[in-house]
C-alpha positions as CSV (number, residue, x, y, z in Angstrom):
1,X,53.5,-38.2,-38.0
2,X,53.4,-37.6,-41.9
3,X,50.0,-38.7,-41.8
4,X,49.0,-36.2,-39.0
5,X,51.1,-33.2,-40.9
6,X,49.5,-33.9,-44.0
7,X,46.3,-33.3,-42.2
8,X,46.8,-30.0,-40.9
9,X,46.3,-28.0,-44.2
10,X,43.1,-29.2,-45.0
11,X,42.3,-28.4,-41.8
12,X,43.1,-25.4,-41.7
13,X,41.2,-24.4,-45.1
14,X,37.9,-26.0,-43.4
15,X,38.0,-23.6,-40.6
16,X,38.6,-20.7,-43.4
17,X,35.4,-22.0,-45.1
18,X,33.5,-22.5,-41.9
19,X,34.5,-18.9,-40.7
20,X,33.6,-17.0,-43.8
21,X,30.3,-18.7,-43.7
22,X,29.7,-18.1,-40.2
23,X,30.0,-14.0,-40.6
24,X,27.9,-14.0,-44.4
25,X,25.1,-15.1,-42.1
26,X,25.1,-12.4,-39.7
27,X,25.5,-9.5,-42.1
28,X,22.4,-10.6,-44.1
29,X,20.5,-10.9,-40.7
30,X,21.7,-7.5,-39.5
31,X,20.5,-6.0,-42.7
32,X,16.8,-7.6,-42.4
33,X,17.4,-6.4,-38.7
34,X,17.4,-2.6,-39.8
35,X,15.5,-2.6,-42.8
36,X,12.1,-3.9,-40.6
37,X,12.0,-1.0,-38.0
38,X,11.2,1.3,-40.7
39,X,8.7,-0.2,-42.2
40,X,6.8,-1.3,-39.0
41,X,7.5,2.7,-37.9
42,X,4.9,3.8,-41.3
43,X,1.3,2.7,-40.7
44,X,-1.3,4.3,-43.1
45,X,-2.4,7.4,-41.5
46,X,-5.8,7.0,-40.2
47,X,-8.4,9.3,-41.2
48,X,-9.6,11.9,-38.8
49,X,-12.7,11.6,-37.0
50,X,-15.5,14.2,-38.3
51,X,-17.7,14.8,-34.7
52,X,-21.2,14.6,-35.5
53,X,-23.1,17.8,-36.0
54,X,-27.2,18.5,-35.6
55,X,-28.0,21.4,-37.8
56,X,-31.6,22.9,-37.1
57,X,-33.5,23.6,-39.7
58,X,-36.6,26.2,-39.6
59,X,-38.9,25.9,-43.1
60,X,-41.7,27.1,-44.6
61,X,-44.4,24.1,-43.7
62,X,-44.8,24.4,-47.9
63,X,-41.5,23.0,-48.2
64,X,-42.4,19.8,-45.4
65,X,-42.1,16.9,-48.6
66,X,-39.4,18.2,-50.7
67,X,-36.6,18.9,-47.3
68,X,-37.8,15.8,-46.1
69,X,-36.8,13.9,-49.2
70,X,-33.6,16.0,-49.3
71,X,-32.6,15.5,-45.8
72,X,-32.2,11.9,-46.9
73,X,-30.2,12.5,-49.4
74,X,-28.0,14.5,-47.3
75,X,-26.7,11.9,-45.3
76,X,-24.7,10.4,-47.9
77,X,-23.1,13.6,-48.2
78,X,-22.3,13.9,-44.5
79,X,-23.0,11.5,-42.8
80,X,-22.0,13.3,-39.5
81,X,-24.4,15.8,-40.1
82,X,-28.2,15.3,-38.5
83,X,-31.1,17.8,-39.7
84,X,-33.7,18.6,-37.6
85,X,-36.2,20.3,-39.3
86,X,-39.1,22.5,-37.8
87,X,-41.7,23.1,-39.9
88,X,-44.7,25.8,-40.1
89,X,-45.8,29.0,-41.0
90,X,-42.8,31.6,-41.8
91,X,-44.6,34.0,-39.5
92,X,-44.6,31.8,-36.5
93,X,-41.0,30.3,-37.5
94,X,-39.7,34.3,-37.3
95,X,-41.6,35.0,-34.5
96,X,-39.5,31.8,-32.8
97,X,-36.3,32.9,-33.9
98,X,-36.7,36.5,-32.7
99,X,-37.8,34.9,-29.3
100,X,-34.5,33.0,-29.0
101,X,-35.3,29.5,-30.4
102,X,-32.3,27.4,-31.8
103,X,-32.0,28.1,-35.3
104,X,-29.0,27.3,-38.0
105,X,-30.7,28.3,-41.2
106,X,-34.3,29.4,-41.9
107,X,-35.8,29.2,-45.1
108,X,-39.4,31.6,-45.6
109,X,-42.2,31.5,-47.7
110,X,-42.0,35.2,-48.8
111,X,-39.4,37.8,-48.3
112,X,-40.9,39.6,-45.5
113,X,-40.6,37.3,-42.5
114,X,-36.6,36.9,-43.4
115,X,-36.3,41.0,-44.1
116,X,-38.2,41.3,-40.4
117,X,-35.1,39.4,-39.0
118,X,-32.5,41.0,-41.4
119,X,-30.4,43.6,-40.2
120,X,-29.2,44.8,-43.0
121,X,-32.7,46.6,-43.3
122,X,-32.7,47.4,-40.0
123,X,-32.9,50.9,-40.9
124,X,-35.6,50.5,-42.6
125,X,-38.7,50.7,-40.7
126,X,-41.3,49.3,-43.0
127,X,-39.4,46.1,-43.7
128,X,-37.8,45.7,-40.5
129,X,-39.7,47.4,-37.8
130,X,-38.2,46.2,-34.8
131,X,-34.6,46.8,-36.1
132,X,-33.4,42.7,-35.5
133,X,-30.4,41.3,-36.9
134,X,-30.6,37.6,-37.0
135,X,-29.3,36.7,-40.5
136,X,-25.7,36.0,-41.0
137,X,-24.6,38.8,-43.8
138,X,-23.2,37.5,-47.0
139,X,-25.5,34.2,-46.7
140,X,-28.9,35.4,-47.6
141,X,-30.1,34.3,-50.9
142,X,-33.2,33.9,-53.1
143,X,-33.5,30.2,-52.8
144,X,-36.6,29.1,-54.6
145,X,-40.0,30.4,-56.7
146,X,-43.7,28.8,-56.0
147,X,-46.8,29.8,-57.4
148,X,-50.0,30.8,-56.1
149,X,-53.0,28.4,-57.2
150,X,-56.9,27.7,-56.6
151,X,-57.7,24.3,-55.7
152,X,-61.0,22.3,-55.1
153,X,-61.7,19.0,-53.9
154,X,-62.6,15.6,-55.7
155,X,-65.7,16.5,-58.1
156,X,-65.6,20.2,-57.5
157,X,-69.2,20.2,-56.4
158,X,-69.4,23.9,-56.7
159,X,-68.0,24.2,-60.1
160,X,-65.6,26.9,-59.5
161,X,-63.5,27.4,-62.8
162,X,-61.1,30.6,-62.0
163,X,-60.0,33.3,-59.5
164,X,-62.4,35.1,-61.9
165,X,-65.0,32.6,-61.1
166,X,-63.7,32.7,-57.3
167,X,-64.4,36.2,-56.7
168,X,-67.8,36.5,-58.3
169,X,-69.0,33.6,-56.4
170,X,-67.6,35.3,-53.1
171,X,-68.9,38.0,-53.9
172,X,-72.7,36.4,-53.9
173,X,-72.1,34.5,-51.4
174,X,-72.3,30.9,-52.8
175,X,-69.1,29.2,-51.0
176,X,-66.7,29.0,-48.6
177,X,-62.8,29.7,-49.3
178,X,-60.3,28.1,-47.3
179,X,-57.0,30.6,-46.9
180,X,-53.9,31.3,-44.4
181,X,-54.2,33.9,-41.7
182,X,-53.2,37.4,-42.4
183,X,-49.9,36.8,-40.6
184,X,-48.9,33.7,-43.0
185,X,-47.4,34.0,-46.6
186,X,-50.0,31.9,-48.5
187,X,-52.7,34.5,-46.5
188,X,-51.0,37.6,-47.4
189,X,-50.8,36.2,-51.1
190,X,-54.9,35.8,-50.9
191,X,-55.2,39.1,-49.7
192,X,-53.4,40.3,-52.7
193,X,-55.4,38.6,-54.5
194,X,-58.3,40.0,-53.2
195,X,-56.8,43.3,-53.5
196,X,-57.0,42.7,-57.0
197,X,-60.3,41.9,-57.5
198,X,-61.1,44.9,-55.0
199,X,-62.7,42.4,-52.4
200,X,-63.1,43.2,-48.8
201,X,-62.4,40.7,-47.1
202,X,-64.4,41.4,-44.0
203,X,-67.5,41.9,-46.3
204,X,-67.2,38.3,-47.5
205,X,-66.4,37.1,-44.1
206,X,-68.7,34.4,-44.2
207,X,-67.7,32.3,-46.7
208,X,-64.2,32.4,-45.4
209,X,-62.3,30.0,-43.5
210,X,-58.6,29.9,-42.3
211,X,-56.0,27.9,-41.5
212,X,-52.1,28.7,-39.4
213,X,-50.0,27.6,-42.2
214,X,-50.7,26.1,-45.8
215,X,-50.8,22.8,-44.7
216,X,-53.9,23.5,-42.8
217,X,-55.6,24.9,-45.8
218,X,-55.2,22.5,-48.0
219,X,-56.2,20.1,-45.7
220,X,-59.6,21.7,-45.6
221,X,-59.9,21.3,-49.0
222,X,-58.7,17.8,-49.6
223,X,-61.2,16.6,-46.4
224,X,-64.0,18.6,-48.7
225,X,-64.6,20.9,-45.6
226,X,-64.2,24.2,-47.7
227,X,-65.4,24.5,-51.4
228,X,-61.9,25.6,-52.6
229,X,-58.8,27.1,-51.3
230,X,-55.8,29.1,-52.1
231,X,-52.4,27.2,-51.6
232,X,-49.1,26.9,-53.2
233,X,-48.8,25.1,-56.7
234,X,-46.0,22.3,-55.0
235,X,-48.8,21.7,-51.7
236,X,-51.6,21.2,-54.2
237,X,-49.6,18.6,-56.2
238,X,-48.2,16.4,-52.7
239,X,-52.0,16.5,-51.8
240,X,-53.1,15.7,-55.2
241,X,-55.7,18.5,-55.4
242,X,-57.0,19.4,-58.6
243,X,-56.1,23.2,-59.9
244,X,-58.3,25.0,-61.3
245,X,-56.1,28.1,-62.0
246,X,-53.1,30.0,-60.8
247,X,-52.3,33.2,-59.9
248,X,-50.7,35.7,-62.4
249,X,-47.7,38.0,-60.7
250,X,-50.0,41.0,-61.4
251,X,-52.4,39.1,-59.1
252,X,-50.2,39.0,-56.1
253,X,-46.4,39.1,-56.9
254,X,-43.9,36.2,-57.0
255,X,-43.7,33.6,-54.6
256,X,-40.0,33.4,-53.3
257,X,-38.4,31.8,-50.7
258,X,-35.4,33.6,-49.2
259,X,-32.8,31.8,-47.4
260,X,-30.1,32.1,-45.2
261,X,-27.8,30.9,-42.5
262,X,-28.5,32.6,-38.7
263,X,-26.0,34.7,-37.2
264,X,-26.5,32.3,-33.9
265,X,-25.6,29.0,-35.3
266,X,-22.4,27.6,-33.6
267,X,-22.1,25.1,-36.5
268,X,-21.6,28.3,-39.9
269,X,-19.6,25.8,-41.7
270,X,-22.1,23.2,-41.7
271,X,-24.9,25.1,-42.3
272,X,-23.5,26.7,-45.6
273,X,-23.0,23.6,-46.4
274,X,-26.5,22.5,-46.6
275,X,-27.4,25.7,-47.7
276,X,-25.2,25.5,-51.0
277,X,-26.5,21.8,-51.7
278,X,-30.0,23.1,-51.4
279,X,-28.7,25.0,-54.6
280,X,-27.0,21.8,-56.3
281,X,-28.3,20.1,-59.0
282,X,-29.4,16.8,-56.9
283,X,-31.7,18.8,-54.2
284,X,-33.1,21.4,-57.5
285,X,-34.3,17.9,-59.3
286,X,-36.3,17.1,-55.9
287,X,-37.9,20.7,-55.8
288,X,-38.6,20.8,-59.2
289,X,-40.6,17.3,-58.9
290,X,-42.9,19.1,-57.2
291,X,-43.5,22.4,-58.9
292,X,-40.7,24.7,-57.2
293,X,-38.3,26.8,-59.6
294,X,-35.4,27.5,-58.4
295,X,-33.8,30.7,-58.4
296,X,-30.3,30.6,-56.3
297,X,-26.8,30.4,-58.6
């Protein structure tokens, strides 16, 4: 019985032991417990999806190499954007857009295709006769500067030298020009031209040949098909026609190229967008390869 007394108090201080062990346990668990709800309730935020956009683009068929070019570079830039470009004559492109073709921004060869389809000047009958209002006001800027210039083709077998040379040579009769239709920038710029030298151009009809846009032209030209040609300075250079000459501002004005962002486009965001990084530095390097100036701030 001593024995067995003796017994019962280290007993007793076992169980103590045991106990207090037994509850450290479950508080540590407990607080693991509540810690890892929280953290499992705070994933990283995922980033919202951007819903892919196709911006229509109508351009000046001068400007075919250079957007091109920059179009790729745009991707990187957004990537959900897609550019689909339609390219021609700034008359025909204006004609389009007044009939009701799709059309985010449009870029023109001259001034007076966009001021037809600017109604701010819709009062004003000699630059916008048919009163339309197309272009989105507050968007419209003077993106870029060409230059008018007189090419030939490999050899220059009839020797031409100058517009000087051009229009005394027309004038006898001697060659055949290659220029844009009356209703196309570069073909309004030759008329100036011809303007200056106070040629009729129905006199010297037959040594004239034409072409719908610029790229038409100097295609003549390049295939040897017309003794020389009037195009812009940045098509003679992506053809790699020689240039004999180019035109003074007296001759036949500047060459801009207005731009702006169409009152119709259901993407405005987007497009002035594009339109601003036509302004940036990395698509004025690509125009400037090529001969273009530009002009927007």
């Amino acid at each position: 019985m001593k024995k067995y007394l003796s017994f019962l108090p280290a007993l007793a201080m076992f169980c103590t032991l045991l106990s207090a062990c037994g509850t450290a346990a479950p508080a540590e668990t407990t607080a693991a417990q509540a810690s890892a709800p929280a953290e499992a309730a705070a994933p990283a935020a995922a980033a919202p999806a951007t819903e892919p956009v196709e911006l229509i683009v109508f351009a000046a068929a001068s400007m075919k190499e250079t957007l091109t070019t920059i179009g790729e570079q745009y991707k990187t830039v957004a990537p959900n954007v897609t550019l689909s470009f339609n390219f021609d004559s700034s008359g025909t492109l204006k004609t389009q857009i007044a009939e009701g073709a799709d059309c985010d921004l449009f870029i023109s060869a001259a001034p007076k295709q966009m001021n037809q389809l600017d109604g701010a000047l819709k009062d004003d009958a000699d630059k916008n006769p048919d009163g339309l209002d197309f272009v989105m006001q507050g968007t419209r800027c003077n993106l870029l500067e060409n230059k008018v210039t007189l090419v030939v083709p490999e050899g220059n077998p009839k020797d031409i030298q100058s517009f000087d040379d051009l229009a005394a040579k027309l004038l006898s009769g001697g060659i055949l020009l290659a220029m844009g239709n009356g209703d196309v920038p570069v073909g309004q710029y030759t008329q100036k031209i011809f303007a200056h030298y106070g040629i009729d151009e129905s006199a010297v009809a037959s040594c004239l040949t034409y072409g719908s846009n610029v790229k038409e032209v100097t295609t003549q030209v390049a295939e040897g098909a017309a003794d020389c040609g009037v195009v812009y300075a940045t098509d003679a250079f992506s053809a790699g026609l020689t240039v004999v000459d180019e035109a003074t501002a007296e001759m036949c004005g500047q060459v801009i190229y207005p731009a702006a962002v169409l009152r119709a486009t259901q993407h405005e965001a987007e497009a002035k967008a594009f339109l601003d990084y036509l302004k940036g530095a990395d698509a004025t390097a690509v125009f400037a390869s090529v001969g273009f100036t530009s002009l927007a701030k």
